[in-house]
C-alpha positions in Angstrom: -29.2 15.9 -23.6 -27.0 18.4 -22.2 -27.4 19.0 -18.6 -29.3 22.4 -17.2 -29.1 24.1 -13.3 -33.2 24.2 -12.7 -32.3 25.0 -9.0 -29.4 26.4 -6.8 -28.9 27.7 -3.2 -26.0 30.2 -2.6 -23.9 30.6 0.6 -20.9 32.0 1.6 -17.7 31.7 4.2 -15.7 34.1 5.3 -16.4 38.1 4.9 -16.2 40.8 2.1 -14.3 43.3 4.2 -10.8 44.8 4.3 -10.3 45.5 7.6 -7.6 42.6 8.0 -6.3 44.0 11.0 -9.6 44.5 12.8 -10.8 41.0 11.8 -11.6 40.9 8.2 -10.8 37.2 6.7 -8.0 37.0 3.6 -10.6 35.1 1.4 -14.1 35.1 0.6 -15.4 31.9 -0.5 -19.2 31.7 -2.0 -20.6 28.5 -3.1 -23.3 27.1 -5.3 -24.9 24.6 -5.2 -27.0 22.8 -7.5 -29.5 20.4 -9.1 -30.4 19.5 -12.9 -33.2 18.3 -14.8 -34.2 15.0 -13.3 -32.2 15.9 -9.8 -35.1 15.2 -7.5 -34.9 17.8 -4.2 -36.7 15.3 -2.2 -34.3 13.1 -2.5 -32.0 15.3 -1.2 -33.9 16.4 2.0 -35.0 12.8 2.5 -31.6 11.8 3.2 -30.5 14.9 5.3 -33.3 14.2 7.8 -32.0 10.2 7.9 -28.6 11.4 8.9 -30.0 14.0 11.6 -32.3 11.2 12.9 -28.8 8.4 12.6 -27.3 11.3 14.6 -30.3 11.8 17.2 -30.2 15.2 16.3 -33.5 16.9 15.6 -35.5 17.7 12.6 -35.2 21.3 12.9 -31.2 21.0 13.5 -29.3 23.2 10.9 -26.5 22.3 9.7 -24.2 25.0 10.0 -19.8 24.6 9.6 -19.1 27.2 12.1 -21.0 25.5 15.2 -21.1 21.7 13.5 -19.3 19.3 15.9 -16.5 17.4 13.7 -17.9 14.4 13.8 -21.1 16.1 12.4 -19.1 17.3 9.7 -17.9 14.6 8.7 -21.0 12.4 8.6 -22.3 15.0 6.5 -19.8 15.1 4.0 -19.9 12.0 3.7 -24.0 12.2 2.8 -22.9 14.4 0.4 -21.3 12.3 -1.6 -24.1 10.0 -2.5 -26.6 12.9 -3.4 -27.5 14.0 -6.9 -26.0 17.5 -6.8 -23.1 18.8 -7.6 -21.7 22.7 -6.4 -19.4 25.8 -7.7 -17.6 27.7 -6.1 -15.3 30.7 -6.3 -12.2 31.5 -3.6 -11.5 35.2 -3.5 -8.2 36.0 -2.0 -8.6 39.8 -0.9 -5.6 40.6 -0.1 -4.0 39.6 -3.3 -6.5 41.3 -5.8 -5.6 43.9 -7.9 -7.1 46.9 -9.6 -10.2 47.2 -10.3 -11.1 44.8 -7.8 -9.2 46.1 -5.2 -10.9 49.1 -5.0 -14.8 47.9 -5.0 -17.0 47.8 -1.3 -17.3 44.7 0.1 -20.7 45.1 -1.0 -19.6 45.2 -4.5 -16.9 42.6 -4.2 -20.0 40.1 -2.8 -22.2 40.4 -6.3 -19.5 40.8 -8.5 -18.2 37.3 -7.1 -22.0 36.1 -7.2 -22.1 37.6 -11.3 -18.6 35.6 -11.8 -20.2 32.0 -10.3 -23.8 32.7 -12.1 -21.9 33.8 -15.2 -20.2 30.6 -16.0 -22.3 28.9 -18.6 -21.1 24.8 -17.5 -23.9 24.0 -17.1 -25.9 26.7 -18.0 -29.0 27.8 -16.0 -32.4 27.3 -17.4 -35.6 29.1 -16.0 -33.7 28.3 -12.4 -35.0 29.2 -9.0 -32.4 30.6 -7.2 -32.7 30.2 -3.0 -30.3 32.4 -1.0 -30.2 32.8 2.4 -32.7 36.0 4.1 -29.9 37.0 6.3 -27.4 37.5 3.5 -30.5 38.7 1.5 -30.7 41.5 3.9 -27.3 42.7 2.9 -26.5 42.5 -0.1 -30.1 42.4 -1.4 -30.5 45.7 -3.7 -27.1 44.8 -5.0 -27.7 41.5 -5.8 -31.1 42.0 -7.6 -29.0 44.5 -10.0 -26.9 42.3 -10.9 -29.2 39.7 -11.8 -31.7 42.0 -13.7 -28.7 43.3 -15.3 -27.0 40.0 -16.9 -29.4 37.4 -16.2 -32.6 37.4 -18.3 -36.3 35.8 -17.1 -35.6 33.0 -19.4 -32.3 32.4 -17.1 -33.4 32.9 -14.1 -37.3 32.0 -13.0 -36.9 33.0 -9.5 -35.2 35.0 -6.6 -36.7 33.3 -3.5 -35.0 34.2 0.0 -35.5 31.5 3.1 -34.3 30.9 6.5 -31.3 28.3 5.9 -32.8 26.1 9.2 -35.6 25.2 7.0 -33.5 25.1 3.4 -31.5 22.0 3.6 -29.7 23.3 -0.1 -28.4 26.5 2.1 -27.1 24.4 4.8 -25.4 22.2 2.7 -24.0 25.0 0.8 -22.8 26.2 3.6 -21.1 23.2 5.2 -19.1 23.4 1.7 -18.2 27.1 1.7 -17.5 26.2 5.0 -14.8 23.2 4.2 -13.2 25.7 1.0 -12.6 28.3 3.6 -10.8 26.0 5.9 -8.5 24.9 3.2 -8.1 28.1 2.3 -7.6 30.3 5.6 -6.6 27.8 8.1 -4.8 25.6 5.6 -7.0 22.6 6.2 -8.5 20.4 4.1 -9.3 17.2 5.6 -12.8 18.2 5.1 -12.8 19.7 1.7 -11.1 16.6 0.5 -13.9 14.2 1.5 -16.5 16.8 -0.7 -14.8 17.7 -3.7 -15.5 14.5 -6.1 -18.9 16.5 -6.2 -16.9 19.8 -7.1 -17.8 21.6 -10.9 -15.7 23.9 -10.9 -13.9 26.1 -8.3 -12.4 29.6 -9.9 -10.1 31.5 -8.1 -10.8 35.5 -8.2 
């Protein structure tokens, strides 16, 4: 039986701005991650909250790559690897894009790059429930329900659900490997991206 996304959480490093000399990073990097039929969530947050308690850190901690000391990193990368998911992800290099790319709002460039990930049909989603993060959801969020509505059908997609990512353990993890793709990326660093990527899909380059 061929393998379905039932559930994903979507985050993202770096910006979608072109200010590079005012602060704007050269790549954008939005992950996905995901489960399939018979991937059990529970599972998943069962063994987060193991490593935060291994860690004496508490339940409510979040998980997040910017403020995660290394060795927290690490320990959760390392998590990762023994968890039923799996997770996308595409690496925008802004300053190398060309037209018409180059000339969409970073608003634009955001859910186009979101379209791109959702688009790709390996495996393909089925009646998934889709989690992103309320602060990004703020942002982007008229954009991104058009471009849902407009290439995504009900029997695709089951549900848009927005949530804090300290109480969405999927959000934090896709953060920590947005987090670990921009590294490579930007800083040229990938001691950390190295210890994830067995559970990598696919990562496209835009």
């Amino acid at each position: 039986m061929r393998q379905k996304i039932t559930k994903l959480w979507i985050d993202e490093s770096g910006d979608s701005g072109f200010k590079f000399a005012k602060g704007s990073s050269s790549f954008l990097i939005l992950a996905v991650v995901y489960l399939t039929h018979g991937d059990k969530e529970a599972n998943i947050n069962k063994a987060i909250n193991k490593l935060k308690l291994k860690l004496n850190l508490s339940k409510g901690y979040e998980f997040k790559f910017s403020r995660c000391k290394d060795k927290f990193r690490k320990k959760l990368f390392q998590t990762i690897k023994r968890l039923p998911l799996r997770y996308k992800a595409i690496v925008v290099d802004k300053r190398r894009l060309k037209p018409p790319a180059s000339s969409l709002q970073p608003h634009q460039l955001y859910c186009e790059a979101v379209r791109r990930l959702l688009y790709d049909n390996n495996p393909p989603l089925d009646k998934t429930v889709i989690i992103i993060d309320e602060a990004t959801a703020r942002i982007h969020r008229r954009e991104f329900n058009s471009v849902l509505k407009k290439y995504l059908s009900k029997s695709v997609v089951k549900k848009i659900r927005q949530a804090r990512s300290q109480s969405e353990i999927g959000i934090q993890i896709a953060d920590m490997i947005a987090g670990s793709i921009f590294r490579k990326y930007e800083k040229i660093d990938d001691r950390y991206y190295q210890i994830v990527k067995e559970k990598e899909k696919i990562i496209m380059e835009f």
